[in-house]
Phi, psi and omega in degrees: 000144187273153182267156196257163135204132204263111180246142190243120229209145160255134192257043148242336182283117164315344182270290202320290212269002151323302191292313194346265158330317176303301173308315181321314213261012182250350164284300202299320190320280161300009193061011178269154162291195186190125208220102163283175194196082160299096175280198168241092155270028134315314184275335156276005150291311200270342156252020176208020146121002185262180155250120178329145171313319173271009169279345189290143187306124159351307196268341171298320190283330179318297169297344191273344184270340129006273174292318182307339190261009190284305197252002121327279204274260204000291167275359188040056183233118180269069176284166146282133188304321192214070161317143186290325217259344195252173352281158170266154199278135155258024187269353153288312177295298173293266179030288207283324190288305180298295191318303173312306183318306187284339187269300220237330175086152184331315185299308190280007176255336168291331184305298173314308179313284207291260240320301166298320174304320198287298188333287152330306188257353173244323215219014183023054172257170167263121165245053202229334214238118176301338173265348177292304198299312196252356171266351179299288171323309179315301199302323194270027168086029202250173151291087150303004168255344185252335168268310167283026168238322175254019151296323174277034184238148194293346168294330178285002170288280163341287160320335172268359179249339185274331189280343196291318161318334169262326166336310178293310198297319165255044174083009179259129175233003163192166197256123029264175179225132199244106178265149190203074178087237167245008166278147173244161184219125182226129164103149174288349150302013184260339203293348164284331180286335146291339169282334177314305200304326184306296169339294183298326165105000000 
């Protein structure tokens, strides 16, 4: 039987989109499938003990920008440490990703997700902006005047506060977080123990 994975992503987080291109290739690797879930983790910070970035201690931030340039050299992906654009509003951007998920199926809301992460963190665009937001959807082969219109209709809100809930109902507290059945993998410093997990069948 083929194997899942429920992915759970801040489309502001640099751990995401580090893992991004990785996680593709190890679900195309294994035959699995793959379910993005842009949440609000603001709203999972705030039930399971964590904190927003600028609430975190002089040293917490520090040390975090610390890893990023580690794993930056590390992974040879040239990101900005400190982007001109984050965090960026994600409420047009998941919008569009949930709309996709529910319409279109999973490959064109991930295509789309990495999309907005790359924007932020390589090319120091907003994707928070709208014509920024539709030439992304256009790159990624879509209608972008028809995915930002029914990204903007209020059900897909709705829909983002019920996965951010189940998220929580199933133990996820950061992003990205890779769920596989009832193991959770949380951060891409983890993804070998998703191959693992993969491997094993």
């Amino acid at each position: 039987m083929a194997q899942h994975i429920d992915y759970y992503v801040s489309l502001n987080s640099p751990w995401t989109h580090l893992g991004a291109a990785r996680i593709e290739a190890l679900a195309a690797k294994y035959g699995a499938s793959m379910r993005v879930y842009p949440a609000d983790f603001g709203s999972i910070f705030a039930s399971s003990g964590g904190l927003p970035l600028p609430k975190r201690s002089p040293q917490r931030q520090a040390y975090r920008l610390q890893e990023l340039r580690r794993w930056r050299d590390h992974l040879g992906i040239p990101i900005n440490i400190q982007p001109k654009f984050f965090p960026s509003s994600e409420a047009l951007t998941s919008g569009c990703v949930i709309a996709l998920r529910e319409t279109m199926g999973d490959a064109p809301a991930i295509r789309l997700a990495h999309a907005v992460l790359h924007a932020v963190w390589q090319e120091e665009k907003n994707p928070a902006d709208a014509a920024t937001l539709a030439a992304l959807i256009t790159d990624c082969g879509l209608d972008a005047d028809a995915v930002m219109k029914l990204g903007a209709e209020p059900r897909w809100a709705e829909q983002r506060t019920a996965d951010t809930q189940a998220a929580l109902d199933r133990g996820v507290f950061g992003a990205p977080s890779y769920v596989i059945g009832d193991e959770i993998f949380w951060g891409q410093d983890r993804l070998e123990f998703v191959e693992r997990h993969l491997a094993r069948g």
